[in-house]
C-alpha positions as CSV (number, residue, x, y, z in Angstrom):
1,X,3.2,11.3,-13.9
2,X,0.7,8.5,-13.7
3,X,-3.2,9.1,-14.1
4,X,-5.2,8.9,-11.2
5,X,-6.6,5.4,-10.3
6,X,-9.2,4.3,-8.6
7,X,-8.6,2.1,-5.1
8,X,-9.7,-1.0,-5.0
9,X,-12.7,-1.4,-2.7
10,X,-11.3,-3.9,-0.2
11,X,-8.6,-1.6,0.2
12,X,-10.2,1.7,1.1
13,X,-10.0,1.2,4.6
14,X,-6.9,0.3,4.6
15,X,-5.4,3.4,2.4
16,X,-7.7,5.9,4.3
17,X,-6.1,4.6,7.8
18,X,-2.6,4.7,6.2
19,X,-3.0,8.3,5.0
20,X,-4.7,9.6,8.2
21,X,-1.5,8.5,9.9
22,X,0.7,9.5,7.3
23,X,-0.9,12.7,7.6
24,X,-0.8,12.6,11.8
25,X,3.1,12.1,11.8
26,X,3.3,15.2,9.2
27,X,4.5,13.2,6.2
28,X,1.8,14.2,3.6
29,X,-1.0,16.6,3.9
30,X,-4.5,17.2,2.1
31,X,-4.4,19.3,-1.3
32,X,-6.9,21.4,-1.6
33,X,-6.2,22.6,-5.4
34,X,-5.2,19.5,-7.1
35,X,-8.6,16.9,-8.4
36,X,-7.3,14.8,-5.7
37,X,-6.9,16.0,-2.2
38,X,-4.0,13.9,-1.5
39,X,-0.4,13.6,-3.8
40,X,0.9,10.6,-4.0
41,X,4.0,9.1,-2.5
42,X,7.4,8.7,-4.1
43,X,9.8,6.0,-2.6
44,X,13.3,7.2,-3.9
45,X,15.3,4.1,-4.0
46,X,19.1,4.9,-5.2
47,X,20.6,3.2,-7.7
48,X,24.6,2.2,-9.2
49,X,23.3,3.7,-12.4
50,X,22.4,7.6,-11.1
51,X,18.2,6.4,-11.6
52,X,17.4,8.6,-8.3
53,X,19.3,11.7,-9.7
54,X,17.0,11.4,-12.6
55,X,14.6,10.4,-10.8
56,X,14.9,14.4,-8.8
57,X,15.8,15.7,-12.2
58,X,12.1,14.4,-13.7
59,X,10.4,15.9,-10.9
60,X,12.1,19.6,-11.2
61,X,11.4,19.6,-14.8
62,X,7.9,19.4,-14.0
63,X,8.1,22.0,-11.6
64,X,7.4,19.7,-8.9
65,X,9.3,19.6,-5.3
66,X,10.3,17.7,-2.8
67,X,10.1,18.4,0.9
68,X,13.1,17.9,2.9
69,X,11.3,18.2,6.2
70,X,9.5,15.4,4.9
71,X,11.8,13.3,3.3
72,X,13.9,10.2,5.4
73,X,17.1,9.1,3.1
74,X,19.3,6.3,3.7
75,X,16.7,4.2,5.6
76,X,17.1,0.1,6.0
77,X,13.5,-0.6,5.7
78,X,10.0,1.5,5.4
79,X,6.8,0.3,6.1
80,X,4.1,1.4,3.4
81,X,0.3,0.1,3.1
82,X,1.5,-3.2,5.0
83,X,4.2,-3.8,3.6
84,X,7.7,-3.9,4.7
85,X,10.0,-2.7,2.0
86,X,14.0,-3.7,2.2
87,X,17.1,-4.1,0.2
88,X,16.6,-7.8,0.2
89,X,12.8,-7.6,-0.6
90,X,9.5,-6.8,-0.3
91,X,7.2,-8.8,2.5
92,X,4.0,-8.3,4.0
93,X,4.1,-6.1,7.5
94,X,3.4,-8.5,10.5
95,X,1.4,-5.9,12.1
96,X,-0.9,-6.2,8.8
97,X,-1.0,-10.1,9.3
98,X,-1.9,-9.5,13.1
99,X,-4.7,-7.5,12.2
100,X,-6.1,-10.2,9.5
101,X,-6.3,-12.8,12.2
102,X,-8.1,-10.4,14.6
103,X,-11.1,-10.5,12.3
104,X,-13.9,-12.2,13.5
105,X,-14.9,-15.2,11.3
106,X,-17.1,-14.1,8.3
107,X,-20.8,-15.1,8.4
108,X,-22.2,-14.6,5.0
109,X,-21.0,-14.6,1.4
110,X,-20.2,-11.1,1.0
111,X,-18.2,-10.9,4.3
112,X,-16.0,-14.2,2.9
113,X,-15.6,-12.1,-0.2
114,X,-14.8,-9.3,1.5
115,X,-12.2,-11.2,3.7
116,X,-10.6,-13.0,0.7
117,X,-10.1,-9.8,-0.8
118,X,-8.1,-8.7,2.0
119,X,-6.1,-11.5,1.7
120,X,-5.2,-11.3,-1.5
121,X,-3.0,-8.4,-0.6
122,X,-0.6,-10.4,0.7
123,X,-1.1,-13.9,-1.6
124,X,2.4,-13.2,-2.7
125,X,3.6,-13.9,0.5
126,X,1.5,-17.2,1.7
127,X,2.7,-20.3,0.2
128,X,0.0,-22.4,-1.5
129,X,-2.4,-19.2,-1.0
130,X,-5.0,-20.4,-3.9
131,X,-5.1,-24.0,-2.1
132,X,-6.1,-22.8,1.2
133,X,-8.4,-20.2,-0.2
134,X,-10.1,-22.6,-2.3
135,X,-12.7,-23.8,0.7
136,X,-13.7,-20.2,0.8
137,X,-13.7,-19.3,-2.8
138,X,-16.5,-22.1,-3.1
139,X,-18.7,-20.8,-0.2
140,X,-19.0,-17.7,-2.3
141,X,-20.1,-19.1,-5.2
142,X,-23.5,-18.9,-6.0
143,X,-25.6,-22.6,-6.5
């Protein structure tokens, strides 16, 4: 079990959206008697070494369950807080991307900062991401 964390703020947006659909297609639901009213997710992944067997056997000694109703097994690829998860990798959702590009242009310091922080959810995946941020890193610096 992991503590409970904090979501980054240029993120909220983003995970609220994600769980009100999550919650619209009947995959998680609110808790109302837990300090958080949502549970979070488990990806099972299956592994050669029995790791997702354990991984069921951790969660029953802890009295916890998992739905079967809401469970999807054997699955090429799932899409998860824009990102598209497969066997040969993790990469950022195009639908995500899409969306980035639809944002109109920011206009002062915060909104840069604000957009850059957006971005940065997907640096992994944008080759030479700190040399093209770099013009808008220095608009938000402060003279």
């Amino acid at each position: 079990m992991q503590r409970q964390r904090r979501i980054p703020y240029h993120v909220r947006n983003d995970v609220s959206n994600e769980l009100k659909k999550l919650e619209e297609q009947d995959i998680v639901e609110k808790v109302t008697n837990q300090p958080t009213p949502w549970i979070s997710p488990i990806v099972f992944t299956p592994k050669k070494d029995g790791a997702l067997e354990n991984c069921l056997k951790r969660l029953a000694a802890q009295n916890l369950k998992v739905e079967g109703g809401k469970c999807e097994f054997l699955q090429e690829e799932i899409t998860f807080f824009g990102l598209k998860f497969t066997a040969a990798g993790t990469k950022s959702d195009p639908e995500r991307i899409e969306n980035m590009v639809r944002v109109p242009a920011p206009k002062t310091a915060g909104e840069v900062r604000s957009f850059l922080g957006m971005a940065n959810t997907c640096h992994e995946y944008i080759p030479d991401y700190a040399t093209i941020t770099a013009p808008l890193r220095e608009l938000t610096k402060k003279v």
